[in-house]
MISEVEX-959624 format. One record per atom (N, C-alpha, C, O): y, z, x. Coordinates in steps of 0.02 Angstrom, whole numbers, padded with zeros to 5 digits, always signed. Atoms other than C-alpha are relative to their C-alpha. Example, Ala and Ser with C-alpha at 12.3 -4.5 7.8 and 13.67 -1.06 7.14 Angstrom:
2
-00059+00000+00045-00225+00390+00615+00060+00000+00045+00059+00033+00097-00059-00003-00042-00053+00357+00684+00055+00037-00039+00110+00045-00014
END
This chain:
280
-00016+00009-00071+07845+06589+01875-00060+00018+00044-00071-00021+00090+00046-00023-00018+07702+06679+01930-00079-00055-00005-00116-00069+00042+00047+00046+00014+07571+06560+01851+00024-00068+00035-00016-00115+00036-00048+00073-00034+07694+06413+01944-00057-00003+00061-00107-00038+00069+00028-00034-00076+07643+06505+02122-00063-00007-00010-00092-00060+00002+00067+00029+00015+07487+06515+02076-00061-00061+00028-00106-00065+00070+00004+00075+00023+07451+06338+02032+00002-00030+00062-00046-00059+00087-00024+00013-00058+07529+06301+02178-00034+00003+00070-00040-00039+00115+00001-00015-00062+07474+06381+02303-00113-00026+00013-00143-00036+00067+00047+00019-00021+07277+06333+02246+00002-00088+00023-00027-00121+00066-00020+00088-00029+07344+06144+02251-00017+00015+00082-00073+00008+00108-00012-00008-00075+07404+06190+02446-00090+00000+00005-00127-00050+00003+00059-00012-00027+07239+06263+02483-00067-00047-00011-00112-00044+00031+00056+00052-00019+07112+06117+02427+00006-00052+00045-00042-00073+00077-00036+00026-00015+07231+06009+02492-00016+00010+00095-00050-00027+00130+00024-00029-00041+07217+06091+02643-00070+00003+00054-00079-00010+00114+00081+00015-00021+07019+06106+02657-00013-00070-00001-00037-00094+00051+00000+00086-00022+07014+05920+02641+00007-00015+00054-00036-00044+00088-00037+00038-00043+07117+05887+02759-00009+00008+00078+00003-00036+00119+00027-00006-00046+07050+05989+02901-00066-00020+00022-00113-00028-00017+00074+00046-00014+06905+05913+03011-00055+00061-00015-00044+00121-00010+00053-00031+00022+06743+05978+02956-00062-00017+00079-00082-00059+00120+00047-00023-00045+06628+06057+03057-00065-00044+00034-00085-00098+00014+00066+00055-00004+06475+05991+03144-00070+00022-00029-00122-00011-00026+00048-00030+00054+06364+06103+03032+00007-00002-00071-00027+00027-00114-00016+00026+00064+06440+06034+02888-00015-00084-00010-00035-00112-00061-00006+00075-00013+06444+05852+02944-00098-00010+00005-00130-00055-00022+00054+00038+00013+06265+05855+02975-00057+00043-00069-00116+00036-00081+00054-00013+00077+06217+05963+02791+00020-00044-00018-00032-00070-00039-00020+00065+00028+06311+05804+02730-00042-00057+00007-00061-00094-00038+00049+00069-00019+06208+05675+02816-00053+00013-00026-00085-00035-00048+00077+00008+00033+06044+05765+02750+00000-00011-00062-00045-00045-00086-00010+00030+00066+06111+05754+02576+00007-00053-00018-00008-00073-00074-00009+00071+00024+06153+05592+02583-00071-00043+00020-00098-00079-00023+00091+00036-00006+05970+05519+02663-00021+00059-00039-00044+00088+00010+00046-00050+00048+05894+05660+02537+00004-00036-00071-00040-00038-00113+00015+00033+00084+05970+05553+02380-00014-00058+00013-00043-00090-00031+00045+00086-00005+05928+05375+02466-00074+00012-00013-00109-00012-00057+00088-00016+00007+05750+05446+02495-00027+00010-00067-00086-00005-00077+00019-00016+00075+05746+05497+02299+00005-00065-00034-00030-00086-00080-00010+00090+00029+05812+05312+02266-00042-00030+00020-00074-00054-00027+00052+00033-00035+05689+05229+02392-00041+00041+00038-00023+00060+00094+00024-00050-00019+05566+05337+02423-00042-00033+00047-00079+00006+00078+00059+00026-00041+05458+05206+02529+00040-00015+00071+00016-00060+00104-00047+00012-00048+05611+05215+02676-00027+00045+00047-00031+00029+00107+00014-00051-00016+05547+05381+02714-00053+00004+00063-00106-00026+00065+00023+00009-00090+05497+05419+02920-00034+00074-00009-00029+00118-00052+00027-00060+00010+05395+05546+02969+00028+00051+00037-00001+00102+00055-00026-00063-00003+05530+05636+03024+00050+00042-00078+00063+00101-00090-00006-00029+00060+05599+05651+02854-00056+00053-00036-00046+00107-00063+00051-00045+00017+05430+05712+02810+00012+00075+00013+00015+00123-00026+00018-00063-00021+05431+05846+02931+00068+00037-00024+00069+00099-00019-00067-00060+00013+05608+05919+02875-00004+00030-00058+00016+00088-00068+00003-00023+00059+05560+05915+02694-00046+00050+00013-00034+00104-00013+00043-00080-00007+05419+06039+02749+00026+00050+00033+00024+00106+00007-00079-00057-00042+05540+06140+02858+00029+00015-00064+00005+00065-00089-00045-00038+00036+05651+06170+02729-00036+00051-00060-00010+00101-00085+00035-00056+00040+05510+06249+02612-00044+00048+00021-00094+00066-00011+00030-00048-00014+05459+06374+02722-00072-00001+00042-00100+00051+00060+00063+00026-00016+05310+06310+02788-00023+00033+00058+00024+00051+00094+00020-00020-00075+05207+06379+02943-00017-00060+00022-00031-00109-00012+00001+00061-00059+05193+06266+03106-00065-00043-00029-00063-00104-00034+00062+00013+00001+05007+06252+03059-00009-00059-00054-00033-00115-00044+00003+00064+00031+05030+06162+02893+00030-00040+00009+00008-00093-00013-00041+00053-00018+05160+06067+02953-00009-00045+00055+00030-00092+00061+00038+00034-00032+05064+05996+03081-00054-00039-00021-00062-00099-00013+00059+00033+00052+04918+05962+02982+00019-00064-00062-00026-00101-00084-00007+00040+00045+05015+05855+02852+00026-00046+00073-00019-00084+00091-00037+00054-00043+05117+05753+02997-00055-00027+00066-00038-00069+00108+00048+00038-00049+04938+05727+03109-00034-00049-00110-00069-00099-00119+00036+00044+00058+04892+05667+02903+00019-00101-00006-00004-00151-00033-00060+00065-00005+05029+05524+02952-00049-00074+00014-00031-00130-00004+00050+00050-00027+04858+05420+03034-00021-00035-00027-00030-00094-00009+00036+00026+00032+04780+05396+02900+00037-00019-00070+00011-00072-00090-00036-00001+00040+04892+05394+02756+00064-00008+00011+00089+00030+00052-00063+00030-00020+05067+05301+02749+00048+00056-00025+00043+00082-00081-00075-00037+00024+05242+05414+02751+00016-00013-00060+00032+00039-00089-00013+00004+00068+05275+05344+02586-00010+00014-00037+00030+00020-00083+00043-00019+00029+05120+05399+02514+00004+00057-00005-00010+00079-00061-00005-00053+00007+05152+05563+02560+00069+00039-00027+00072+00098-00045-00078+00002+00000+05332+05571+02533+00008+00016-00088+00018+00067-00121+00034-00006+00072+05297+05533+02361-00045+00042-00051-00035+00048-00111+00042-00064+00021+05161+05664+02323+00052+00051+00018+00077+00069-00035-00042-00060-00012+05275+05799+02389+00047-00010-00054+00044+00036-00095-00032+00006+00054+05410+05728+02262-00036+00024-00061-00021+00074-00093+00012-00023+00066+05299+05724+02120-00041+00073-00014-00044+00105-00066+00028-00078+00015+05205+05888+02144+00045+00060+00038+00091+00091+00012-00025-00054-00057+05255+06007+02291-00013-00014+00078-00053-00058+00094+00034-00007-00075+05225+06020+02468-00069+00060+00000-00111+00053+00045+00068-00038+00011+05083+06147+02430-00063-00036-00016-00119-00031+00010+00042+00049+00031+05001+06023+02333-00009-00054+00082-00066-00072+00097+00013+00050-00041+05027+05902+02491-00028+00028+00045-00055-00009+00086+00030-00042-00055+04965+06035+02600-00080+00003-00004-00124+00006+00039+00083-00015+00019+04800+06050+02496-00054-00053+00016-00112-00048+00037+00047+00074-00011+04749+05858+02503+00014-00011+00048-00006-00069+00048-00021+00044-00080+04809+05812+02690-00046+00063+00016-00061+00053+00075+00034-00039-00054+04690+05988+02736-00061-00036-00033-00083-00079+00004+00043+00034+00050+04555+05923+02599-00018-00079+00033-00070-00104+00013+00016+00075-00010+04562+05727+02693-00017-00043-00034-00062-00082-00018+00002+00075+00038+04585+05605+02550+00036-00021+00021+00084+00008+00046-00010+00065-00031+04616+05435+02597+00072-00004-00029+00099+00047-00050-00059+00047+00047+04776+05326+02521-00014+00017-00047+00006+00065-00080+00015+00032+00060+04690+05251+02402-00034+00042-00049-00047+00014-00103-00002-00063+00024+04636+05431+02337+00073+00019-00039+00081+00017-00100-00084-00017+00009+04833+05481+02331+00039-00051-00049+00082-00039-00091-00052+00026+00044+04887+05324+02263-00036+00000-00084-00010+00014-00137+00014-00003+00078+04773+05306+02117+00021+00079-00040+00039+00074-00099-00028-00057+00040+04821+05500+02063+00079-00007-00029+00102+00012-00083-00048-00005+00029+04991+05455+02076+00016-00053-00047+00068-00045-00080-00037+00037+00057+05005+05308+01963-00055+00031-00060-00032+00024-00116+00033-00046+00064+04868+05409+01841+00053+00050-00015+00050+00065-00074-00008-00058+00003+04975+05549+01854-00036+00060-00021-00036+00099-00068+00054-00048+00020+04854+05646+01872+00004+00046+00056+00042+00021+00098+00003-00037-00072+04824+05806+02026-00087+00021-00013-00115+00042-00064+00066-00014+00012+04647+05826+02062-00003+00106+00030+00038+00135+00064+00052-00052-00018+04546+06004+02088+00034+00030+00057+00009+00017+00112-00007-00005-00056+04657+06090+02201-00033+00074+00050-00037+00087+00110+00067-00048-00020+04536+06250+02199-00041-00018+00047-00047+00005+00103+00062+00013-00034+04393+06161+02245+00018-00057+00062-00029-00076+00097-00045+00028-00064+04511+06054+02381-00030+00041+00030-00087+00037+00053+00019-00044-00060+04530+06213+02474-00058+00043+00007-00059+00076+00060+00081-00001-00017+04345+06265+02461-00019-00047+00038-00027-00030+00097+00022+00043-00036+04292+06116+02520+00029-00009+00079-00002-00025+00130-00031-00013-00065+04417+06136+02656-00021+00051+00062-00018+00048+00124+00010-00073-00037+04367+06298+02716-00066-00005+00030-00077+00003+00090+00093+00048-00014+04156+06228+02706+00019-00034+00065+00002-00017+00122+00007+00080-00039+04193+06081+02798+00032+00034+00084+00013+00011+00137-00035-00062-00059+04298+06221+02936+00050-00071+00051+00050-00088+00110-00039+00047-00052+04424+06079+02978+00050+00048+00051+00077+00102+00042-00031-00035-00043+04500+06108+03135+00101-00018+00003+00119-00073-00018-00066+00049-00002+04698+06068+03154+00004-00026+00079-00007-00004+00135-00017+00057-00067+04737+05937+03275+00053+00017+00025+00078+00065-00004-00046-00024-00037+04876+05952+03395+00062-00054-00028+00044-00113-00026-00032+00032-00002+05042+05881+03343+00011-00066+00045+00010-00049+00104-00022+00035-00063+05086+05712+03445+00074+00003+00008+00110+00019-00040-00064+00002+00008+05248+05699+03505+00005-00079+00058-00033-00114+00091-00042+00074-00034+05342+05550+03587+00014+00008+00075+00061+00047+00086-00011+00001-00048+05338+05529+03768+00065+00008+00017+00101-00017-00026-00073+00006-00020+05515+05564+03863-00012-00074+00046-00062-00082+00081-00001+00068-00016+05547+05382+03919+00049+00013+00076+00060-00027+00122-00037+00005-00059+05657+05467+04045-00015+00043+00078+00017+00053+00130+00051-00034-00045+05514+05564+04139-00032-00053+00030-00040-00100-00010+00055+00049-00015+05407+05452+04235-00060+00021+00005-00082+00074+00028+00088-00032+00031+05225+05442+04175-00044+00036+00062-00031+00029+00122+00027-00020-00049+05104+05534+04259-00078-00074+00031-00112-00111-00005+00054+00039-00004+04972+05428+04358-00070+00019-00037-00098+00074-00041+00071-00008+00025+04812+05389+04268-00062-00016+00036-00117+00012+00031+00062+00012-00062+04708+05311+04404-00007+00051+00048+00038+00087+00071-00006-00085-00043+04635+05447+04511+00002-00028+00057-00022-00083+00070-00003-00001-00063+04669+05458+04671-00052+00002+00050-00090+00050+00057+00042-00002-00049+04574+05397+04811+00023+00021+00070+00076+00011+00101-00024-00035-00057+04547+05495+04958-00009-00034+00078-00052-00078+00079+00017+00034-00050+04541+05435+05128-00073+00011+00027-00101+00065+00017+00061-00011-00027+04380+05412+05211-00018+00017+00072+00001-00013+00123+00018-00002-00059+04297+05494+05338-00002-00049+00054-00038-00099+00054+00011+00034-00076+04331+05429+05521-00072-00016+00019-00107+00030+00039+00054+00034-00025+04178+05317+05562-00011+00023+00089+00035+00030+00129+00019-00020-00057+04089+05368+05721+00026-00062+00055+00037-00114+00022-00037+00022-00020+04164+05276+05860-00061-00034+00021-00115-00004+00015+00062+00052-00040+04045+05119+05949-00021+00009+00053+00021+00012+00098+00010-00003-00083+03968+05136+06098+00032-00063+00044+00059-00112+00019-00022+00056-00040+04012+05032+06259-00018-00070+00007-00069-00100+00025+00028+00107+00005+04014+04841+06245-00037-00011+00090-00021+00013+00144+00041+00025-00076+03887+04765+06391+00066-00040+00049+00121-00063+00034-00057+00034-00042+03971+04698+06543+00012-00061+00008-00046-00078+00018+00009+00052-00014+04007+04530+06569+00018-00016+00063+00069-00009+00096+00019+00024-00072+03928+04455+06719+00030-00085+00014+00069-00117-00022-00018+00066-00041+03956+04289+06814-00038-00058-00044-00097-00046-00055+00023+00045+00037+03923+04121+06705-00097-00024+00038-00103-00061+00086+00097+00027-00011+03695+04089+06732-00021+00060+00010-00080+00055+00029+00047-00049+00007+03648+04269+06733-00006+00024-00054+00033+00016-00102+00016-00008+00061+03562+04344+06618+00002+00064-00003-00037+00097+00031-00051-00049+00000+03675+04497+06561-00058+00056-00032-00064+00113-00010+00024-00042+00033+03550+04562+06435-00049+00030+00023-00067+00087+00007+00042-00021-00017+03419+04557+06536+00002+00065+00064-00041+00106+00079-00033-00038-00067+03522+04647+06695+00018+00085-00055+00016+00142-00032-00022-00067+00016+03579+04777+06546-00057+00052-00026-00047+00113-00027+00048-00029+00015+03403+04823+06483-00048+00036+00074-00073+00092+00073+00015-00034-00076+03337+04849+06688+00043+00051+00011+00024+00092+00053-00028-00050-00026+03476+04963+06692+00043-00030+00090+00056+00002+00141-00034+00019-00076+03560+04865+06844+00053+00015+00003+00081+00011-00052-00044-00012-00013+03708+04918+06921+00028-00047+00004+00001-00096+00030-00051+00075-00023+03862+04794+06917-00002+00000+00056-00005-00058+00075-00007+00027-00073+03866+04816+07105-00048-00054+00013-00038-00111+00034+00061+00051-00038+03698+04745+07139-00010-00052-00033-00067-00075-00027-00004+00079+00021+03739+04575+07040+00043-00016+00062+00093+00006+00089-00033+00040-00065+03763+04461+07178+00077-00049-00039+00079-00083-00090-00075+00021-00009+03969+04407+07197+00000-00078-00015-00049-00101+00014+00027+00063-00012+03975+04214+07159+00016-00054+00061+00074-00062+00077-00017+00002-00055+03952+04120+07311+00034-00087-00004+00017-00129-00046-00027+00048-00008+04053+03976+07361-00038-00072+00033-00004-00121+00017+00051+00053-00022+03932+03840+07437-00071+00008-00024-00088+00065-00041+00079+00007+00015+03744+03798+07394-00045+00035+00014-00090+00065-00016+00039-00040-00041+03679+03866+07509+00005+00108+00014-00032+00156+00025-00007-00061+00025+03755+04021+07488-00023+00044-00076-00024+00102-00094+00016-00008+00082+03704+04029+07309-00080+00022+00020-00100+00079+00006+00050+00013+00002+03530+03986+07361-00032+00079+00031-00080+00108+00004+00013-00045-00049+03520+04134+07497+00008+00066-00051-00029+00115-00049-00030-00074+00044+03606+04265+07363-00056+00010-00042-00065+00068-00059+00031-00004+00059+03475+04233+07240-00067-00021+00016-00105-00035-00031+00037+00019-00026+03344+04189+07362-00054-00050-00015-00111-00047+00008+00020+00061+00034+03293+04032+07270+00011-00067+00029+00068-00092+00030-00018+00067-00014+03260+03863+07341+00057-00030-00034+00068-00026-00095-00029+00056+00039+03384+03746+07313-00031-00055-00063-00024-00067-00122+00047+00072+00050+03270+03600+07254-00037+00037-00063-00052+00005-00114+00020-00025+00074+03199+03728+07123+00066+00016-00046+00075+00004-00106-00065-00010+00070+03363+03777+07042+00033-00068-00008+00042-00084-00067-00024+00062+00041+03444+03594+07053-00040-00068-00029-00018-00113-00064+00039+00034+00017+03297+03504+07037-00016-00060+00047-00017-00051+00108-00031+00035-00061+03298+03342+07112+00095-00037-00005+00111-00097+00001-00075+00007-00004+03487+03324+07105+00038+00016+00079+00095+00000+00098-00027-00027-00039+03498+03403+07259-00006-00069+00063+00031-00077+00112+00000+00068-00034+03436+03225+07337+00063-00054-00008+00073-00091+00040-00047+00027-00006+03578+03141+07291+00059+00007+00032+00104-00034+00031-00051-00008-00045+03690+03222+07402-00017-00020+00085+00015-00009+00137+00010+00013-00092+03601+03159+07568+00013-00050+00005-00003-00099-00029-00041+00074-00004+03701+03041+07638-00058-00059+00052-00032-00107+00080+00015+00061-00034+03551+02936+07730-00042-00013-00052-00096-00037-00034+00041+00050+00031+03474+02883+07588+00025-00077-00014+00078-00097+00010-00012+00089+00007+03489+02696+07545+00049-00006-00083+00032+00015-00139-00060+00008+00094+03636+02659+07381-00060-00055-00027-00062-00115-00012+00015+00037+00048+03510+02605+07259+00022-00045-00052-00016-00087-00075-00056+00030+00049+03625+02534+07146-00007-00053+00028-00005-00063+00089+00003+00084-00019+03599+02329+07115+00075-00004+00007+00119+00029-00021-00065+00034-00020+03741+02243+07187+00023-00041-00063-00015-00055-00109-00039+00004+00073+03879+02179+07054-00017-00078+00029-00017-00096+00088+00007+00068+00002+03840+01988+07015+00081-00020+00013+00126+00022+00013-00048+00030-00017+03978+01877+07056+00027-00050-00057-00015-00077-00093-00019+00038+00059+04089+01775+06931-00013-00088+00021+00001-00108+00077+00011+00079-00005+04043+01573+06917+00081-00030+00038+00139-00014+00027-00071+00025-00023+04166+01467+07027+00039-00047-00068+00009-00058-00120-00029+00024+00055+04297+01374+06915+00004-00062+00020+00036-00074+00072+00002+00071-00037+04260+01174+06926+00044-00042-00025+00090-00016-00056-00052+00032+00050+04357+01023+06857-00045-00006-00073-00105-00017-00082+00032+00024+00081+04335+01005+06655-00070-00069+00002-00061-00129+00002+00079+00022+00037+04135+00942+06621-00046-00023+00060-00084-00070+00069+00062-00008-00045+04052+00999+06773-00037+00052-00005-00013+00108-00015+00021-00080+00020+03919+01115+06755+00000+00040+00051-00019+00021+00106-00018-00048-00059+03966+01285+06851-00073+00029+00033-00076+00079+00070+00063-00053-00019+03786+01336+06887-00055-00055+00014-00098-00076-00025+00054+00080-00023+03688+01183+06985-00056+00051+00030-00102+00011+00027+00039-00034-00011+03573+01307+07043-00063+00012-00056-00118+00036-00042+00044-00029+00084+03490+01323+06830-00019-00084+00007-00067-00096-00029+00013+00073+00022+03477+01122+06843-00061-00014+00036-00097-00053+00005+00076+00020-00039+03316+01110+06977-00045+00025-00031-00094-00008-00048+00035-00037+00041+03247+01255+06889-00021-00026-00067-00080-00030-00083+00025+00021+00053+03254+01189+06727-00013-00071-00007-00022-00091-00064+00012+00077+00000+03225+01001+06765+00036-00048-00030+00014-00103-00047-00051+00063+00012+03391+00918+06714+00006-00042+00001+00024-00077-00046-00008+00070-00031+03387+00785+06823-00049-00050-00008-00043-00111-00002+00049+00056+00012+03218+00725+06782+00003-00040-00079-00033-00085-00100+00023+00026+00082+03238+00684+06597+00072-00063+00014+00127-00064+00041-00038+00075+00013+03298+00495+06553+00064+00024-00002+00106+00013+00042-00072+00007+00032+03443+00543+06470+00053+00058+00049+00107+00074+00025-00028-00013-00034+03507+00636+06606+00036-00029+00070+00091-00017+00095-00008+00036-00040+03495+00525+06738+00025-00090+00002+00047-00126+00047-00055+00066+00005+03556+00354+06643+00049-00002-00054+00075-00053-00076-00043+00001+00047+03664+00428+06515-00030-00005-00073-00083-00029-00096+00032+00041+00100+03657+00415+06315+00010-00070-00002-00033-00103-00030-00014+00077-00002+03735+00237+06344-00042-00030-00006-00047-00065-00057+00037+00059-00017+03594+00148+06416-00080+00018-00040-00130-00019-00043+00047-00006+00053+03478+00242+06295+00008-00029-00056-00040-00063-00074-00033+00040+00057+03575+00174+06138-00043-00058+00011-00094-00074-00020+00023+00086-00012+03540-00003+06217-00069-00014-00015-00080-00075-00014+00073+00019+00001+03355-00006+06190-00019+00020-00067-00073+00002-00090+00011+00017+00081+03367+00034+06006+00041-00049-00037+00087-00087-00023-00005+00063+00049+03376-00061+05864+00071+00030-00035+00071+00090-00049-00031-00018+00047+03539-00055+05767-00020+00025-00067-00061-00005-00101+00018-00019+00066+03534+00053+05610-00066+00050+00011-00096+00080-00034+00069-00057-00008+03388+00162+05687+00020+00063+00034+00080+00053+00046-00009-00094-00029+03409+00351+05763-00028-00040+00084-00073-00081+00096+00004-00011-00064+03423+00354+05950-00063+00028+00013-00088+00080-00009+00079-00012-00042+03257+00347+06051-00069-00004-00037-00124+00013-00015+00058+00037+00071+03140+00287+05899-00014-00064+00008-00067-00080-00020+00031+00060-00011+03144+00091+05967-00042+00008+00057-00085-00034+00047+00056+00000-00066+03036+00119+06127-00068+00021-00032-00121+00006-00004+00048-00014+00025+02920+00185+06018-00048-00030-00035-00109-00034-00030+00020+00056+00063+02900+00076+05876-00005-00065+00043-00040-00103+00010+00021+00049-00050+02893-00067+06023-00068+00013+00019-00114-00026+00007+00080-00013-00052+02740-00001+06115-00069+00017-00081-00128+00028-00069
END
């Protein structure tokens, strides 16, 4: 009866632990066990945050554990992942301070072979490597800091001196601003010629030249008189009997008895005005 109870009561109790939810310090030793035996199955899956936990969990100071995960640059997670499997993390500590390559790492591990790890950390210590600073991953939810430097404003430029004055259109401003003339004593502009002439005490006839002759009204209108248009006669008179004395129209034969009575005195079959000729 006793051995029944028993029996019993450890049934209840696994029964039990099953069945209640498990912790979140249980749930995630579970998750590392379970990527701990994929990583032993596929060891080339392996991130370099897996890296860094497998050195966490053996105790490691910050220093080597920095030093193998700045090794990440030069040498692939897998590569290393792998050496720590087949030797130790001590061993991975010796060659990532030591700086062999890959292709160092990988040929040992398919030799199975571990090189010199004495004269590793001699050479380590010689050589006085320094450790590099972990990188870490920007927060994506900080905004970056600026990298372009800041430019500063520039000194206030001295201010211009006073623009020259502008005078009345034909004086000459630059020359009035180098004398030092007062704007008063530029003469006002005057409204008639003669006023101009008096302000600036300058003949007329020298400042307009002779232009100033064309305004006196007793000179004589040079200007030829406009020709007149030809009168309009009946169809095949000429409009301009005045060009006919001048040019002697009326005296030539064939003006005064026609082409008709020229015809008549040649020979059929000959050019007009060629029989009077060939007669005489």
């Amino acid at each position: 009866m006793i051995v029944m109870a028993v029996l019993l009561g450890t049934i209840v109790w696994y029964v039990a632990r099953d069945a209640r939810p498990a912790s979140a310090a249980e749930r995630r030793d579970s998750q590392e066990h379970k990527r701990l035996a994929r990583l032993n199955r596929q060891p080339g899956t392996a991130t370099r945050t897996d890296l860094g936990r497998l050195l966490r969990a053996h105790d490691l100071d910050d220093g080597d554990v920095a030093l193998v995960l700045n090794a990440t640059h030069r040498v692939g997670t897998a590569t290393l992942w792998a050496w720590a499997q087949r030797h130790d993390v001590h061993a991975l500590t010796a060659v990532a301070r030591a700086g062999l390559d890959e292709a160092t790492l990988r040929r040992h591990l398919a030799d199975g072979t571990l090189p010199d790890l004495a004269a590793l950390r001699v050479r380590a210590a010689l050589t006085g490597e320094r450790l590099a600073p972990v990188t870490r991953k920007a927060d994506s939810r900080r905004p970056a800091a600026p990298t372009a430097p800041v430019r500063r404003a520039a000194a206030p430029t001295q201010a211009m001196g006073a623009l020259p004055t502008v005078y009345a259109p034909g004086l000459d401003g630059e020359a009035l601003v180098l004398e030092q003339a007062a704007p008063a004593a530029v003469p006002a502009p005057a409204e008639s010629a003669a006023d101009v002439a008096a302000a600036y005490g300058m003949p007329l006839s020298e400042m307009l030249g002779d232009e100033h002759l064309l305004a006196r009204p007793e000179l004589p209108d040079m200007r030829p008189p406009a020709a007149g248009l030809p009168p309009i006669g009946d169809p095949g008179t000429w409009p301009f009997p005045e060009l006919e004395a001048e040019l002697g129209f009326l005296e030539e034969p064939w003006a005064q008895g026609g082409v008709e009575e020229m015809q008549s005195h040649d020979e059929p079959g000959e050019e007009p005005g060629l029989g009077e000729g060939r007669a005489a």
